[in-house]
N, C-alpha and C positions, 0 to 999 in steps of 0.2 A: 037623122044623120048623127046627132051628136049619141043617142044611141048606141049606132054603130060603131066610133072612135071610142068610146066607153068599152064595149066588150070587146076590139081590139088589141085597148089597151090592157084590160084586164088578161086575155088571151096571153099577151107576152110577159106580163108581169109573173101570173102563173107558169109559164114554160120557164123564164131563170129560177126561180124556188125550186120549182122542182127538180133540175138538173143541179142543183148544189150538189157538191160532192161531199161524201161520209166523210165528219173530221175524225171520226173514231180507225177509219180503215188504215190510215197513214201510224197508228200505234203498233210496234211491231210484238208478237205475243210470241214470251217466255218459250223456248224449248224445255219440254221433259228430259232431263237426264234420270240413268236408273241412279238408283237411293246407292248412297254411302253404304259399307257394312255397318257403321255406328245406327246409320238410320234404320238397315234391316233388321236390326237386333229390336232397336225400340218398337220398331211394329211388330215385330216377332212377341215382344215382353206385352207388347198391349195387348196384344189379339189374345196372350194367356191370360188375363190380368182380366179381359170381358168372360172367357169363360168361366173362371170362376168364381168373379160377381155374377154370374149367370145361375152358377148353383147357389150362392148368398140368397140371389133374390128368389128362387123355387123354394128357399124354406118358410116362404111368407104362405105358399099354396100348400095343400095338405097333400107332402107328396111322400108318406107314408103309406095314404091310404090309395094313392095313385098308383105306388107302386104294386102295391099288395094286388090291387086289382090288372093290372096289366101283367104280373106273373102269375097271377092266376088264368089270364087270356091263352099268354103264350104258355103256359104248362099244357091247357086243353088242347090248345090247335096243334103241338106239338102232339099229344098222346093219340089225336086222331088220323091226322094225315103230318106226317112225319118226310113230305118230298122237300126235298129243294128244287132250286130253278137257276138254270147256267145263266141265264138273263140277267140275273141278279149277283151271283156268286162266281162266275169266270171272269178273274184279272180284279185287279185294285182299280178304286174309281176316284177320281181325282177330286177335289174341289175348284169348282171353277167362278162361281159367281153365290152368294149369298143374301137374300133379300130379308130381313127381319124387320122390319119396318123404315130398313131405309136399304137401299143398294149399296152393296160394295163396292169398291174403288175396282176396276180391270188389276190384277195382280196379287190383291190382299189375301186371296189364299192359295198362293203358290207352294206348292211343296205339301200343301195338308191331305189326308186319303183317308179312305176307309174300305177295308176289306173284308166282305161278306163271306164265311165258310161254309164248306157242305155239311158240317155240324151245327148249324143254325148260332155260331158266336160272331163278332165281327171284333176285329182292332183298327183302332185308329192311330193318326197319328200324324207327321211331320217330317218330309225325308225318312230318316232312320229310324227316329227317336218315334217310340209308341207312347202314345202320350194315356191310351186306355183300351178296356173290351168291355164287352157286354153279349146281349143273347139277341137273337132278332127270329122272325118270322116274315116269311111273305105269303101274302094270303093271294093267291092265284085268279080266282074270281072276282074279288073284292081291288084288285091292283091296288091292297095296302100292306106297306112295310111298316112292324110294330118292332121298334128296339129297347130295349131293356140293357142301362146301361150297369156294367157292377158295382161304381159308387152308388153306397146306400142312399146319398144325398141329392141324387140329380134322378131329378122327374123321368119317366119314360115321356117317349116319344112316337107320333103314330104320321106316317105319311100318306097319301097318295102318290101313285109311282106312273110317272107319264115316260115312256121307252121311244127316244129316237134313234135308230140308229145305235153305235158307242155313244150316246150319251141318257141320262135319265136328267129328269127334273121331281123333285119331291118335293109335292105341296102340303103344308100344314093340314091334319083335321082339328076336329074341335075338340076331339075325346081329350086329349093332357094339355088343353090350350096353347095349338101351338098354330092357331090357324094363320096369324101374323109371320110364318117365316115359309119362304120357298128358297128352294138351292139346283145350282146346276151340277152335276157331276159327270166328269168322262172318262172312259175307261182306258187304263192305259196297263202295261205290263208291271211285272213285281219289280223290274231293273227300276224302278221309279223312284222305289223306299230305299235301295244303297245312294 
């Protein structure tokens, strides 16, 4: 009997514990407002300010000879099969989300594009403002995008090209060590860059 009056007791000891209510849930959480233009500006100044410590930090890899061998790629695949692909080059494609070893915040690249030509060149850029160009290939079989960008100083680039719909995902290869970054991009009209 006293047994029983034991797990009884325990029974309803356990059922108040349990039904405690969360004292975290009664904290009421901060709304998001959008950023000040002061604060757009500084994200805007920072996200320049990583790209190019991005190219600081590629003069540590030998991207001389990185380059040399990826316009030697794209000069070949150019001279041999010279197609482009609407898939890749119809409409500007936006940046939507960038992983490089960390996720970006929903928003941080609002406004950035990049526009693939049927001359195999692309520009990128910011709204308006072109911020650069370069050469690129898409190898059709292979579903990889090689870009080649025009400053001497910044590494090429070699993706895999995953197609949903208007949107692409480009994942890092290993060739110019860029296996650590994937990006979402979707495609939207040229009214995009006025």
């Amino acid at each position: 009997m006293k047994v029983l009056e034991y797990l009884i007791s325990l029974f309803i000891l356990l059922s108040f514990v349990s039904c405690k209510p969360d004292s975290t849930s009664d904290i009421a959480t901060p709304k998001k407002s959008a950023p000040s233009p002061e604060v757009e500006k500084e994200i805007d100044d920072r996200l320049y300010q990583e790209m190019a410590d991005g190219i600081k930090q590629e003069a540590a890899l030998d991207v001389p000879a990185m380059r040399a061998q990826a316009l030697s790629i794209l000069n070949y695949r150019l001279k041999n099969n010279d197609k482009t692909y609407a898939a890749i080059e119809a409409g500007v494609w936006e940046y939507k989300f960038v992983f490089d070893g960390k996720m970006s915040s929903p928003g941080t690249y609002n406004g950035f594009w990049i526009d693939f030509k049927a001359d195999h060149t692309y520009d990128y850029g910011k709204a308006s403002e072109v911020l650069g160009q370069g050469r690129y290939n898409y190898h059709f079989d292979r579903e990889q995008l090689l870009m080649v960008d025009n400053v001497d100083g910044k590494k090429p680039q070699e993706f895999d090209v995953k197609f949903g719909g208007d949107a692409i995902v480009l994942v890092g290869t290993t060739m110019y060590d860029d296996r650590h970054m994937q990006m979402k991009l979707e495609k939207t009209t040229d009214d995009f860059r006025k």
